[in-house]
C-alpha positions as CSV (number, residue, x, y, z in Angstrom):
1,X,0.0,0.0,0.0
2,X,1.2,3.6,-1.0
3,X,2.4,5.5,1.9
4,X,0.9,8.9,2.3
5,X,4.4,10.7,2.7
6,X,5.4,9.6,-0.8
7,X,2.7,10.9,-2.9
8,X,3.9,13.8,-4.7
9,X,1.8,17.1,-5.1
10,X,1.9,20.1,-8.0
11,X,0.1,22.3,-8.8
12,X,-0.6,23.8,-12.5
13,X,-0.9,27.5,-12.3
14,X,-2.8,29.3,-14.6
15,X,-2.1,32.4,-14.0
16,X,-5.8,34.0,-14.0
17,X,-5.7,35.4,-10.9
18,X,-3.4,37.2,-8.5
19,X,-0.3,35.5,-6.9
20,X,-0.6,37.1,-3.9
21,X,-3.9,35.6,-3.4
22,X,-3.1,32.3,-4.9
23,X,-3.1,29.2,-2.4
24,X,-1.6,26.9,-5.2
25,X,1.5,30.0,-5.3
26,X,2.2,30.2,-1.4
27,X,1.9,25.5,-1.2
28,X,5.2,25.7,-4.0
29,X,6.8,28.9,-2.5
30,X,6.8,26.9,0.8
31,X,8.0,23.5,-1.0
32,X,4.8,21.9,-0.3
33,X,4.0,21.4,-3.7
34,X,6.2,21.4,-6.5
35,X,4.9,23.4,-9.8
36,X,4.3,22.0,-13.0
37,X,3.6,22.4,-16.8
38,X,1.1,20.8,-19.4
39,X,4.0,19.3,-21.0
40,X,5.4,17.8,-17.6
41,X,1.9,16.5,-16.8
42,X,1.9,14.0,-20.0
43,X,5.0,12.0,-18.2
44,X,3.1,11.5,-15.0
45,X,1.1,9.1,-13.5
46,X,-1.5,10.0,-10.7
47,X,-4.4,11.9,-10.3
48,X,-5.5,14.9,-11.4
49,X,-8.5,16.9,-9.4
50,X,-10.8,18.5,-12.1
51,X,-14.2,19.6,-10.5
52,X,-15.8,18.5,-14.0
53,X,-14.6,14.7,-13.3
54,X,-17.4,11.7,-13.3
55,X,-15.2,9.8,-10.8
56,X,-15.1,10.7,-7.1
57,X,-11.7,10.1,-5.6
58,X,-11.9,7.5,-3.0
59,X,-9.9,5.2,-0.7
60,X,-9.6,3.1,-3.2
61,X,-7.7,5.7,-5.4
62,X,-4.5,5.6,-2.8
63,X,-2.6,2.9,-4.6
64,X,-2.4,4.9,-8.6
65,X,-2.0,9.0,-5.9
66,X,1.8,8.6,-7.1
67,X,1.3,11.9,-7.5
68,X,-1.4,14.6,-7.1
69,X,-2.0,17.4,-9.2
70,X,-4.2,20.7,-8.3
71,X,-5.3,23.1,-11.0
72,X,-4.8,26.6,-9.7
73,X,-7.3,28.7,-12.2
74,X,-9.6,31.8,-11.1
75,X,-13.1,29.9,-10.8
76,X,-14.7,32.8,-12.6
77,X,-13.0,32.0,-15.8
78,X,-13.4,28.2,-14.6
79,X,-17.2,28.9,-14.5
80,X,-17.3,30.1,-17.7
81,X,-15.7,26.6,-19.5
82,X,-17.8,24.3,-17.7
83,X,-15.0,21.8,-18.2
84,X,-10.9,21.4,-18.0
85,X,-9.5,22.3,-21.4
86,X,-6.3,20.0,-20.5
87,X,-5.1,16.8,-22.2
88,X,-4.4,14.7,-18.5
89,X,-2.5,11.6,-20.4
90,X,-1.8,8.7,-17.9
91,X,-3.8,10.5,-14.9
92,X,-6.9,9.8,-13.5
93,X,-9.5,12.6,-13.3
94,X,-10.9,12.4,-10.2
95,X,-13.5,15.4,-8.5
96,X,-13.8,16.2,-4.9
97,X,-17.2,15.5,-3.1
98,X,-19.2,18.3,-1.6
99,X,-17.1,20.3,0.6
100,X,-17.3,24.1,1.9
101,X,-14.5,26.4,1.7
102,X,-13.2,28.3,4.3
103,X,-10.6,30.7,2.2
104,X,-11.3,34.3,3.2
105,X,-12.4,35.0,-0.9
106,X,-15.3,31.8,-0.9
107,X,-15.9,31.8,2.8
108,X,-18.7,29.4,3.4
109,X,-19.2,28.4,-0.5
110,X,-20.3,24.9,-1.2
111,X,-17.2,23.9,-4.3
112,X,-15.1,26.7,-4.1
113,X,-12.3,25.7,-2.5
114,X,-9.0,26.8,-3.3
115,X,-6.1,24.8,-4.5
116,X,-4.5,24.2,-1.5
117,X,-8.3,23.2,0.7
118,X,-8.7,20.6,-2.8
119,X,-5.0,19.2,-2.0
120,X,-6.2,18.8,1.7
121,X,-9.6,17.4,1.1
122,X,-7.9,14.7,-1.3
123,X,-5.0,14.0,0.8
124,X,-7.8,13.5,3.6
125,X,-10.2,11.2,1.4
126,X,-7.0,9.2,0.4
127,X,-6.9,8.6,4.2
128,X,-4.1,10.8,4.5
129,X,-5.1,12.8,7.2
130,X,-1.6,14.1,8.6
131,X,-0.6,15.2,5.2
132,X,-3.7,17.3,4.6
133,X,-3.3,18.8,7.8
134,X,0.3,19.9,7.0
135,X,-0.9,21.4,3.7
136,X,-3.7,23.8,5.7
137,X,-1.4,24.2,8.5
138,X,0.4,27.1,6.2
139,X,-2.5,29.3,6.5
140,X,-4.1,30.7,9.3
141,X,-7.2,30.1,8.4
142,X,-6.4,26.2,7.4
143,X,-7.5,24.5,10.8
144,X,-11.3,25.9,10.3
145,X,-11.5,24.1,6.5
146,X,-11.2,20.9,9.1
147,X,-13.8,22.0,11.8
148,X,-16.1,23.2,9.0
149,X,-16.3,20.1,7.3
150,X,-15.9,17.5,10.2
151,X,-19.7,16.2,9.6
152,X,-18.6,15.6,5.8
153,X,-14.8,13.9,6.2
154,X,-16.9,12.1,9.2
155,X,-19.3,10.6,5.9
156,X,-17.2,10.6,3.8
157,X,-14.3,8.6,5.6
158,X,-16.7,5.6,5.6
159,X,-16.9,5.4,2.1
160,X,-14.4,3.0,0.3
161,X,-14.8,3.5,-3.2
162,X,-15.9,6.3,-5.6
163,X,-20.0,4.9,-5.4
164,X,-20.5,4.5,-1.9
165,X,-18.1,8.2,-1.8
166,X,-21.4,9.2,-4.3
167,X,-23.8,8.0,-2.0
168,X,-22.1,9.5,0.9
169,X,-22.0,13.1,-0.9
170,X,-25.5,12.3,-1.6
171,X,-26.7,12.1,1.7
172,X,-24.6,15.1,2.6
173,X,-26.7,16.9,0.3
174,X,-30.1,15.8,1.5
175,X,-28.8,16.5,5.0
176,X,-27.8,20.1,4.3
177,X,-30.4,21.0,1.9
178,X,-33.4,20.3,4.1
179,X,-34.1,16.7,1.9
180,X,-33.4,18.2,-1.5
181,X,-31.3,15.8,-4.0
182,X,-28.1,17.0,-5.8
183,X,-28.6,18.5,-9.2
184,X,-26.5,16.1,-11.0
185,X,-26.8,18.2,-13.6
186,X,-24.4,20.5,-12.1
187,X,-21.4,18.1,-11.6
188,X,-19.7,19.2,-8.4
189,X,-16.5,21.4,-8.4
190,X,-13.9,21.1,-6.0
């Protein structure tokens, strides 16, 4: 089994927003995460978190996490698309389930989390939970994207694979919408 402290993590920077407000920016600048190209991306194998994914990342993903790859874009722009203009090669695609951000720009926004909260929640899913916690752990407000979200790592830590993670998000919908199902029409962002 893959051990947590060897999974690599980049991110892919865009460059639609500011740096100075960029998680992805401050994870590399810290030697976190490393950064990486397009062309780079073709020679790796991993996966890659694109909010328009089918598959859920899951448990069961831990043995192909080699590496992990965040996409650092401006989620206006991101919005806009509707889907990752990027040729992935040997990675997976995986999305993240319904979590809520608690970066200072998309406090309190279902999706919206920012590269390094998307690093964390998949490091945590992967059963990582130390790791994620050292990614969030270089921002101040990083411990509260954990307490926010304990009912939802709580669900979705049961889950094994990417349908019962499904079900799980499911549920977590129903329970914070008052009954309501997901739109799956939507997909699901980060």
């Amino acid at each position: 089994m893959k051990k947590c402290s060897e999974i690599r993590l980049y991110v892919m920077r865009f460059s639609e927003d500011s740096p100075s407000a960029s998680t992805g920016v401050k994870l590399y600048r810290l030697g976190v995460a490393e950064r990486i190209g397009e062309r780079r991306l073709h020679n790796l194998k991993g996966i890659i978190l694109d909010p328009y994914a089918e598959t859920l990342i899951s448990k069961k993903d831990l043995s192909e996490a080699k590496t992990l790859v965040v996409i650092d874009r401006s989620w206006n722009v991101l919005e806009k698309e509707k889907r990752m203009r990027l040729k992935a090669g040997k990675m997976l695609r995986r999305r993240l389930p319904l979590l809520i951000a608690s970066n200072p720009i998309n406090y309190t926004k279902a999706f919206k989390l920012s590269s390094a909260e998307a690093l964390a929640a998949a490091l945590a899913i992967l059963g990582c939970q130390d790791r994620a916690k050292e990614v969030m752990s270089k921002f101040k407000w990083g411990d509260n994207f954990f307490s926010l979200n304990a009912k939802l790592f709580e669900l979705y830590n049961k889950a094994n694979d990417a349908q019962e993670l499904l079900n799980a998000e499911k549920e977590a919908v129903r329970l914070l919408t008052g009954g309501e199902s997901i739109d799956e029409s939507r997909g699901s962002s980060w």
